[in-house]
DRENPA-3360 file (N, C-alpha, C; in nm, 2 decimals, always signed):
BEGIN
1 = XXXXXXXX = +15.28/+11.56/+0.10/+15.25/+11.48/+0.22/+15.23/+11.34/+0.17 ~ +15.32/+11.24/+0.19/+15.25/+11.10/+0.17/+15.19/+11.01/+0.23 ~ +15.12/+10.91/+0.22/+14.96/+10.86/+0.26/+14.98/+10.82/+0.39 ~ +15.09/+10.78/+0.48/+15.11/+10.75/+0.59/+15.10/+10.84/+0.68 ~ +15.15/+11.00/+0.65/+15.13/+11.09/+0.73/+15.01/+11.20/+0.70 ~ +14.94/+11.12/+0.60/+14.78/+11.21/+0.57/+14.68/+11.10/+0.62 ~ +14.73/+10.99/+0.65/+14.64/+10.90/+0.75/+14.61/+10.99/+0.90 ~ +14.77/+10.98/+0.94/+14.80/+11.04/+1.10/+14.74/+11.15/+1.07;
9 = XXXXXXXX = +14.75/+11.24/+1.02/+14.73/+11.42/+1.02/+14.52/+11.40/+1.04 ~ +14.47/+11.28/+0.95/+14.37/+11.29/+0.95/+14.27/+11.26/+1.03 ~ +14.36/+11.18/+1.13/+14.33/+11.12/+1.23/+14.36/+11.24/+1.39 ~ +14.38/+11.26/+1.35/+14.45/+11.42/+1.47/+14.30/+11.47/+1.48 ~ +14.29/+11.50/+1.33/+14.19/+11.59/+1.27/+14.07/+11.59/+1.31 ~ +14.02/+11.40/+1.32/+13.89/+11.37/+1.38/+13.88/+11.33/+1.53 ~ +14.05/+11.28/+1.58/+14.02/+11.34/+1.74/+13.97/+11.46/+1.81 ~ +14.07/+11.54/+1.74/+14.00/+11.69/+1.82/+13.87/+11.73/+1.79;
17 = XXXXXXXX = +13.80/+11.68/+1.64/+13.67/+11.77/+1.60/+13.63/+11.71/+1.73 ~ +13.62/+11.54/+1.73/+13.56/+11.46/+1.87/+13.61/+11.42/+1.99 ~ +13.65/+11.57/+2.12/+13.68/+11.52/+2.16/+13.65/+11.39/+2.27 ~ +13.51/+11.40/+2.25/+13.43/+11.29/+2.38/+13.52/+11.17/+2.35 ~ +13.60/+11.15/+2.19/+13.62/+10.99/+2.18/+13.76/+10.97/+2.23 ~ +13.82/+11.15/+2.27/+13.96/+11.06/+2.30/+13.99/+10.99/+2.44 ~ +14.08/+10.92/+2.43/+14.09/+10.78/+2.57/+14.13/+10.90/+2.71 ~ +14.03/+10.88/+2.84/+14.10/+10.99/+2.92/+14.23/+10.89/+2.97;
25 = XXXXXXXX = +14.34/+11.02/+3.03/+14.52/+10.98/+3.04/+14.49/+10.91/+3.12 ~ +14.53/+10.74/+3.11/+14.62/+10.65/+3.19/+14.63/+10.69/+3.33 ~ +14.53/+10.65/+3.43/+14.59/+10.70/+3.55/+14.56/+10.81/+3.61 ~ +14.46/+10.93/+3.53/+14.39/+11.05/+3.57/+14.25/+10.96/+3.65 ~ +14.23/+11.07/+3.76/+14.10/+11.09/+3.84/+14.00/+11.07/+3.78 ~ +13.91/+11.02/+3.80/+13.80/+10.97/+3.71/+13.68/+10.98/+3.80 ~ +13.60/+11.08/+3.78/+13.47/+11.17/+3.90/+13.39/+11.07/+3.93 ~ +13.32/+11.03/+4.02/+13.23/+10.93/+4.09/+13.17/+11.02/+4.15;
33 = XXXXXXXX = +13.02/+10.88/+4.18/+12.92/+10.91/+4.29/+12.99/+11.01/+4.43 ~ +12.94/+11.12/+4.46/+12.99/+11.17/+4.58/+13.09/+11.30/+4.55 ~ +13.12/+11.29/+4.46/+13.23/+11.34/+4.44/+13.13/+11.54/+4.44 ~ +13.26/+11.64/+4.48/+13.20/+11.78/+4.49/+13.28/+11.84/+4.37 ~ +13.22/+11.92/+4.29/+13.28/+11.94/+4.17/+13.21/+12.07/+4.16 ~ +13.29/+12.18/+4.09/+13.24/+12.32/+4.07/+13.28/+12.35/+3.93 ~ +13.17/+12.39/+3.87/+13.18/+12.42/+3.75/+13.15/+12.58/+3.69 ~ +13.22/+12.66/+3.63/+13.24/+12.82/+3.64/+13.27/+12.87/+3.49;
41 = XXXXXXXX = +13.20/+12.98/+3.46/+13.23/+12.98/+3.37/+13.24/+13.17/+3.36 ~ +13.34/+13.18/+3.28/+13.41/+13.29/+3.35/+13.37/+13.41/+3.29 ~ +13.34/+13.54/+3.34/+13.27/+13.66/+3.35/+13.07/+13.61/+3.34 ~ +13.02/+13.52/+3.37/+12.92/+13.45/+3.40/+12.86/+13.40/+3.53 ~ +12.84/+13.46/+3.62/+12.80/+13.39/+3.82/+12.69/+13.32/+3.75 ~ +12.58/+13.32/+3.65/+12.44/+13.25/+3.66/+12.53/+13.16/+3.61 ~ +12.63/+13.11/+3.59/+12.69/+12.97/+3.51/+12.79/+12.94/+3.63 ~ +12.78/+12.95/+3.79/+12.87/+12.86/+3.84/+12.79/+12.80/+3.95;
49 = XXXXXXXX = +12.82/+12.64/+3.92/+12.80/+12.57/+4.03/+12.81/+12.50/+4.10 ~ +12.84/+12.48/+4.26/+12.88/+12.36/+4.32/+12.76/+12.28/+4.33 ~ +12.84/+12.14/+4.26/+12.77/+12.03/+4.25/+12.79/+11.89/+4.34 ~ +12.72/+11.83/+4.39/+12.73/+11.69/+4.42/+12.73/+11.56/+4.30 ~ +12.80/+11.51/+4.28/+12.76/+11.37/+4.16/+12.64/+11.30/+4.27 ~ +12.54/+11.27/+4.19/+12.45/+11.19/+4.22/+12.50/+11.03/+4.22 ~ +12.38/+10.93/+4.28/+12.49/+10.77/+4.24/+12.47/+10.73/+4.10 ~ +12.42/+10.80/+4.01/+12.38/+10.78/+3.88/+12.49/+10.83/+3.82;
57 = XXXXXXXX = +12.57/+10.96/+3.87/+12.68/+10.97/+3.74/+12.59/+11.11/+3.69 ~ +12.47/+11.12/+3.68/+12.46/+11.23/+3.59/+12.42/+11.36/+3.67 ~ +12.51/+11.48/+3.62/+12.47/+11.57/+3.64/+12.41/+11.73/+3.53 ~ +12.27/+11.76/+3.65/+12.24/+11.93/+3.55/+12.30/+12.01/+3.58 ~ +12.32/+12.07/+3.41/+12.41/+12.24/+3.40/+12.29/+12.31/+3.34 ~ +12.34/+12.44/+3.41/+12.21/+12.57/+3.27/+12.25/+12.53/+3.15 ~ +12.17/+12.51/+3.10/+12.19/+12.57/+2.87/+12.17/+12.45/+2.85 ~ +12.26/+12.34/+2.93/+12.29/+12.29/+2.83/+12.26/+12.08/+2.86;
65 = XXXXXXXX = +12.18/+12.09/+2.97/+12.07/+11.97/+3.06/+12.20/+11.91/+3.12 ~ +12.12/+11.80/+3.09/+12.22/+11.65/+3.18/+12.36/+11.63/+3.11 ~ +12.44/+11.58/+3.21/+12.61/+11.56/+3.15/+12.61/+11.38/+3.21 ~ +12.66/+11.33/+3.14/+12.67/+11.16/+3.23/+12.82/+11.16/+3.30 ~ +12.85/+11.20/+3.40/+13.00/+11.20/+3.43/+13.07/+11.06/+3.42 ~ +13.02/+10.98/+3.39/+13.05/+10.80/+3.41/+13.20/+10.82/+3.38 ~ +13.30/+10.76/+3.40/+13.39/+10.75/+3.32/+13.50/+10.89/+3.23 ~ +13.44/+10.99/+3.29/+13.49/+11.11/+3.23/+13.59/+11.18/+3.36;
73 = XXXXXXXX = +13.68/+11.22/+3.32/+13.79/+11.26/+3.42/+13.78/+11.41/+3.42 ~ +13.83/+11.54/+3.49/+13.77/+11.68/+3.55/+13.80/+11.73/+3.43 ~ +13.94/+11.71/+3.33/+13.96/+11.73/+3.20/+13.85/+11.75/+3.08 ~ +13.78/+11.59/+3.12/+13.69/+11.52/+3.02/+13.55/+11.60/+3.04 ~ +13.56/+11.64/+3.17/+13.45/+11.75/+3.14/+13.46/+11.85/+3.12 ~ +13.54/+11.91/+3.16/+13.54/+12.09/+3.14/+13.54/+12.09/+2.98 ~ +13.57/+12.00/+2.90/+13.57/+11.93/+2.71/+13.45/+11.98/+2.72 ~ +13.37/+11.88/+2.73/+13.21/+11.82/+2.76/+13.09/+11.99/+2.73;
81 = XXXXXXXX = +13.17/+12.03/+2.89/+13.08/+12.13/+2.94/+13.10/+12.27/+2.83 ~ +13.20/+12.27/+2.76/+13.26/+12.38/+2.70/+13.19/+12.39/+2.54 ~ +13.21/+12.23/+2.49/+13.13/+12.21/+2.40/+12.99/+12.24/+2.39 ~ +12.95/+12.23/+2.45/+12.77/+12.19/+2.47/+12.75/+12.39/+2.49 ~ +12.80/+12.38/+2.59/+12.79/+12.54/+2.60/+12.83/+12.66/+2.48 ~ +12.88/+12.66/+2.40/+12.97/+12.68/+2.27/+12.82/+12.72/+2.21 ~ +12.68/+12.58/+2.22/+12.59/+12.68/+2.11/+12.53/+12.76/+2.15 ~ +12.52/+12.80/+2.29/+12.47/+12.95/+2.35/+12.54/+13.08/+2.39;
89 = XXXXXXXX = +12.71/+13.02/+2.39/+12.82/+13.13/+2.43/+12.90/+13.14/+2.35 ~ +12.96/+13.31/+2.30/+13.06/+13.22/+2.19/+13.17/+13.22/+2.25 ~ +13.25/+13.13/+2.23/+13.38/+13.08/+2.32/+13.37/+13.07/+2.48 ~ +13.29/+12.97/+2.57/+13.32/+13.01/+2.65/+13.44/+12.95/+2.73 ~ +13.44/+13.02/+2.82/+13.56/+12.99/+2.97/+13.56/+12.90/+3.04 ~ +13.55/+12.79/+3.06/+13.47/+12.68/+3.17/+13.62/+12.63/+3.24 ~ +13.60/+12.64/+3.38/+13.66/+12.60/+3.47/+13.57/+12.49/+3.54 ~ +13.68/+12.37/+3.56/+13.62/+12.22/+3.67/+13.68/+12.19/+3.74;
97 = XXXXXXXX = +13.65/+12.21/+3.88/+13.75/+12.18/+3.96/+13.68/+12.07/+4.08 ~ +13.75/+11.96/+4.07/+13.71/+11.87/+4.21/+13.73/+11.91/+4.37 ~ +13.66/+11.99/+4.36/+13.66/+12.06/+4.53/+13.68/+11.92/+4.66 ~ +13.59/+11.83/+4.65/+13.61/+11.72/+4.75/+13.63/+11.63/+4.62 ~ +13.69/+11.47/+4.68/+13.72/+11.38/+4.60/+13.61/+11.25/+4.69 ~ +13.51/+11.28/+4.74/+13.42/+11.21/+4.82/+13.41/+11.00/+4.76 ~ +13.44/+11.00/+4.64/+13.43/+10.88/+4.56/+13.54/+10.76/+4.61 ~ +13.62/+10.84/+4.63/+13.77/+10.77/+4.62/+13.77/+10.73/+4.78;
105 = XXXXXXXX = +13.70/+10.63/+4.76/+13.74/+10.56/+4.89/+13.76/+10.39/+4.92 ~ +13.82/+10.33/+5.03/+13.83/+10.19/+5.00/+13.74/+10.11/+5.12 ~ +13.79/+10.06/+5.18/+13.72/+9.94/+5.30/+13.81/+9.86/+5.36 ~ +13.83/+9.82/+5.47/+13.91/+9.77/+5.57/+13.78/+9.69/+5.65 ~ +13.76/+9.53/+5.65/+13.68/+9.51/+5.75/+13.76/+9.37/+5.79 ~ +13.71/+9.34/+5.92/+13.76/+9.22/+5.98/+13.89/+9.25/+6.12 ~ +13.97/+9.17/+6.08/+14.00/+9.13/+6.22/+14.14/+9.27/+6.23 ~ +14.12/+9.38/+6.22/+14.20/+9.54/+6.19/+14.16/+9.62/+6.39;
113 = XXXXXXXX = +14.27/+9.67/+6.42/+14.21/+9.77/+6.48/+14.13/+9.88/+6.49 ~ +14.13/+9.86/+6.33/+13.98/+10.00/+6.33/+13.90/+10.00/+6.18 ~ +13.88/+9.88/+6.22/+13.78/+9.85/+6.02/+13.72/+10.00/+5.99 ~ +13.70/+10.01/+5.87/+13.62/+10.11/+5.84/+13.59/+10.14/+5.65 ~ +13.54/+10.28/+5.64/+13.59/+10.31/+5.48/+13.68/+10.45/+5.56 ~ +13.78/+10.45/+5.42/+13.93/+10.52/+5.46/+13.88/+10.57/+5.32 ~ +13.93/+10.76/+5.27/+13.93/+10.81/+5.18/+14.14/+10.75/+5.12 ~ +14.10/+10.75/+5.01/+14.24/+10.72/+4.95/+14.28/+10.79/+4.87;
121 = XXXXXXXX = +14.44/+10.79/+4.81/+14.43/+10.87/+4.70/+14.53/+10.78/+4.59 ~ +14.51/+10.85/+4.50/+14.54/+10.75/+4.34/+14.69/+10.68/+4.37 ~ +14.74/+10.65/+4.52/+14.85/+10.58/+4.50/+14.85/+10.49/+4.66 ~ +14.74/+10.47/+4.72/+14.72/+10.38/+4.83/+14.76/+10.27/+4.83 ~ +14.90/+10.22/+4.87/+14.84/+10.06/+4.87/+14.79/+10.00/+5.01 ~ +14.77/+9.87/+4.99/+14.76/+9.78/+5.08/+14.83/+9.81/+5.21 ~ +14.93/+9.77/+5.19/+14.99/+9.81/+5.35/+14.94/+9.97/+5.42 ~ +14.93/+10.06/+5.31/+14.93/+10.20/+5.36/+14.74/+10.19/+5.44;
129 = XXXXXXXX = +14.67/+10.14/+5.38/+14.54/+10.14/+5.42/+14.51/+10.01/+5.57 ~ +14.62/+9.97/+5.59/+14.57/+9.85/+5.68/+14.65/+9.96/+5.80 ~ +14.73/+10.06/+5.77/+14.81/+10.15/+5.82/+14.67/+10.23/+5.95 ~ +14.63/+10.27/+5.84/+14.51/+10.39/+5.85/+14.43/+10.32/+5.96 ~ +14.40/+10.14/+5.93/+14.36/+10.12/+6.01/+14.40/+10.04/+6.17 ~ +14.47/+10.11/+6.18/+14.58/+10.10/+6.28/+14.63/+9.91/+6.29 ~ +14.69/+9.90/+6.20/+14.71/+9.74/+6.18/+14.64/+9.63/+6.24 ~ +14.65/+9.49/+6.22/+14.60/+9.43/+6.23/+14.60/+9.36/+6.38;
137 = XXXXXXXX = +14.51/+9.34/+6.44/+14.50/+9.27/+6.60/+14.51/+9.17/+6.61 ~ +14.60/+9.10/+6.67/+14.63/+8.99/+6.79/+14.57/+8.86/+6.69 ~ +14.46/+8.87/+6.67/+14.34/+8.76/+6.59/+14.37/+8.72/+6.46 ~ +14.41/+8.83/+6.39/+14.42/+8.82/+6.25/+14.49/+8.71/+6.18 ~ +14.47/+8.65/+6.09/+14.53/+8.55/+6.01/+14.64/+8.67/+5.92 ~ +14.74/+8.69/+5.90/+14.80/+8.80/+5.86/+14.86/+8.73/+5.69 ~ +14.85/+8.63/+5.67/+14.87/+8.53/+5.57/+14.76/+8.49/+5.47 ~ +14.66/+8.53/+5.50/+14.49/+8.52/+5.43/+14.45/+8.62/+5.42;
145 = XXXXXXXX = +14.46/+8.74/+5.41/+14.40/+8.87/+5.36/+14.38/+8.90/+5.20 ~ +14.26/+8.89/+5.24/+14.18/+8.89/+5.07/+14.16/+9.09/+4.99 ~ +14.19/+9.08/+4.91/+14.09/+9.22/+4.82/+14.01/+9.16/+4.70 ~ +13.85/+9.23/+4.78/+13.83/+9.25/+4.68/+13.79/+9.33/+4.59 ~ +13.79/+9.35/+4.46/+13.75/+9.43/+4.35/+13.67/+9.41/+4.24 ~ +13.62/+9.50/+4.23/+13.45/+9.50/+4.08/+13.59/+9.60/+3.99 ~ +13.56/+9.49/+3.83/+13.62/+9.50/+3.77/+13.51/+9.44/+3.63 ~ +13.43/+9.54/+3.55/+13.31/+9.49/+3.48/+13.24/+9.42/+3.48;
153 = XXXXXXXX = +13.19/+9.47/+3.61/+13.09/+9.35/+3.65/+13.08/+9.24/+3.74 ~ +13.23/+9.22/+3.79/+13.27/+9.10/+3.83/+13.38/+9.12/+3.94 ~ +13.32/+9.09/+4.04/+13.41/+9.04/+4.16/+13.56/+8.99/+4.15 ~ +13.65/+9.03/+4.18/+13.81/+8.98/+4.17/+13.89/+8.98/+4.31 ~ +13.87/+8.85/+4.29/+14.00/+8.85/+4.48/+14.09/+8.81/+4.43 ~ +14.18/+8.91/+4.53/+14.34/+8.93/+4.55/+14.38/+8.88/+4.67 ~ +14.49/+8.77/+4.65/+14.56/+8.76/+4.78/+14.67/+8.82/+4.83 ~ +14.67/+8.89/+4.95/+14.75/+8.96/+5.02/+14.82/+8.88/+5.13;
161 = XXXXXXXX = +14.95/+8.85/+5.13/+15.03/+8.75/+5.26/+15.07/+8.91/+5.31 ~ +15.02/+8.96/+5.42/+15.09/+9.05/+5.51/+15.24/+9.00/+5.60 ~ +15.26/+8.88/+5.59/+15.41/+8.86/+5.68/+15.49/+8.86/+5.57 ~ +15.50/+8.83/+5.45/+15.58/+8.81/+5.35/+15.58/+8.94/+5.29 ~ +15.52/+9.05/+5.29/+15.54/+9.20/+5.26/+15.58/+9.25/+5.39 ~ +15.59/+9.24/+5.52/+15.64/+9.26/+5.59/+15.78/+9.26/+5.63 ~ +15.81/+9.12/+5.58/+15.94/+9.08/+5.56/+16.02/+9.14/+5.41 ~ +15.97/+9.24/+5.35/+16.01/+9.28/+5.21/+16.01/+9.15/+5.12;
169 = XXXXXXXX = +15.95/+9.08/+5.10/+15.96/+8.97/+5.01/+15.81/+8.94/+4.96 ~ +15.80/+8.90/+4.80/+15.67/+8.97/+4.72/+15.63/+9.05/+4.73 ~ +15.69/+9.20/+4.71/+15.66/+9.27/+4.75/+15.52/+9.38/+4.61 ~ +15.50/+9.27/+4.50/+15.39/+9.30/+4.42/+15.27/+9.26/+4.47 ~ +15.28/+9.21/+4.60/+15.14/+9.17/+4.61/+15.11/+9.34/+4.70 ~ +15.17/+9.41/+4.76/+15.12/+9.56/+4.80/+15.03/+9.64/+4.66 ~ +14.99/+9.60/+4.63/+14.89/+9.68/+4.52/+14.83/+9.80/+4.56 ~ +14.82/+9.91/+4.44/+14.82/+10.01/+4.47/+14.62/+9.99/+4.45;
177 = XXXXXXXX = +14.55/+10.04/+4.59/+14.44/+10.00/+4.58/+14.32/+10.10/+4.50 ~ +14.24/+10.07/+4.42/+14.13/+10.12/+4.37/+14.03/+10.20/+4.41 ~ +13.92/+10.26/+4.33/+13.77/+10.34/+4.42/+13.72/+10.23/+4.42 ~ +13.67/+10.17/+4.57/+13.55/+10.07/+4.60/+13.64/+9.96/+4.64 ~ +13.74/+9.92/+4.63/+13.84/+9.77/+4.70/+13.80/+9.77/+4.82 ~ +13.79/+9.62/+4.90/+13.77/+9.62/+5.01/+13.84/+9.50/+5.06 ~ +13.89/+9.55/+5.16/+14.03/+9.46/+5.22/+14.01/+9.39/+5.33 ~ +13.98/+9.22/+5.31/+13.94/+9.17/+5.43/+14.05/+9.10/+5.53;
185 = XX = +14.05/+9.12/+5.64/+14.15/+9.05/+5.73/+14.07/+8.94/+5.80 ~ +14.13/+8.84/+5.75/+14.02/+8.70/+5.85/+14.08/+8.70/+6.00;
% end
């Protein structure tokens, strides 16, 4: 084996021992506040349970206490929960399944026929959610429609020209919208 591919191989090696460090997939579900999640562990009923995520992110399992769901996708936990569990069971079975997706939702307010929060899913855009809210009334400036988004910390507006995606032209400004975006129509 030469040192290029005993780098790689070594590196495989310390992902899997760890896997809390590997990056969850590009674009997977990522559990939030709200969210209803069941966790099962198999030939075991005192190990299954439907849970609520609290707004903290963290939740209790038997054996094995608190889990921080922050940033962990249903993958990243059933890892998590399997590991931890591992020093009271040997091998166990752990199933995670997101029963509701309660987190994943956006915001529509202003001049819409029916402002509200709208549940979304990982491919909503803009036009599809002003959809939901039965498009925009009589009033609306259809040319000034702002998003906004928390993005570490920090507030990010987007501008949305609704006649010019209407008309199929810029049609990158339809963004596919996020958990928490809120879409204002002046």
């Amino acid at each position: 084996m030469n040192k290029g591919s005993f780098i790689a191989f070594s590196l495989i090696l310390i992902l899997l021992a760890f896997p809390g460090s590997l990056p969850a997939e590009e674009g997977a579900y990522r559990i939030g506040p709200g969210d209803e999640i069941e966790i099962s562990v198999w030939k075991d009923t005192n190990l299954t349970r439907q849970i609520v995520v609290p707004p903290d992110g963290i939740i209790t399992f038997p054996l094995i206490g608190d889990v921080d769901t922050k940033t962990l996708t249903i993958s990243d936990l059933r890892k998590t929960v399997t590991e931890k569990l591992g020093t009271y069971i040997k091998t166990p079975s752990v199933t995670v399944i997101l029963v509701k997706p309660n987190s994943l939702i956006a915001y529509v307010v202003g001049k819409v026929n029916k402002p509200g929060q709208y549940a979304i899913n990982m491919d909503t855009t803009v036009l599809q959610i002003l959809a939901m809210a039965q498009d925009l009334n009589p009033f609306a400036s259809a040319g000034s429609i702002t998003i906004l988004r928390k993005e570490n910390g920090e507030t990010k507006t987007i501008p949305f020209d609704y006649n010019e995606v209407k008309k199929g032209k810029n049609l990158q400004q339809n963004i596919v919208l996020k958990r928490g975006d809120v879409v204002i129509v002046p």
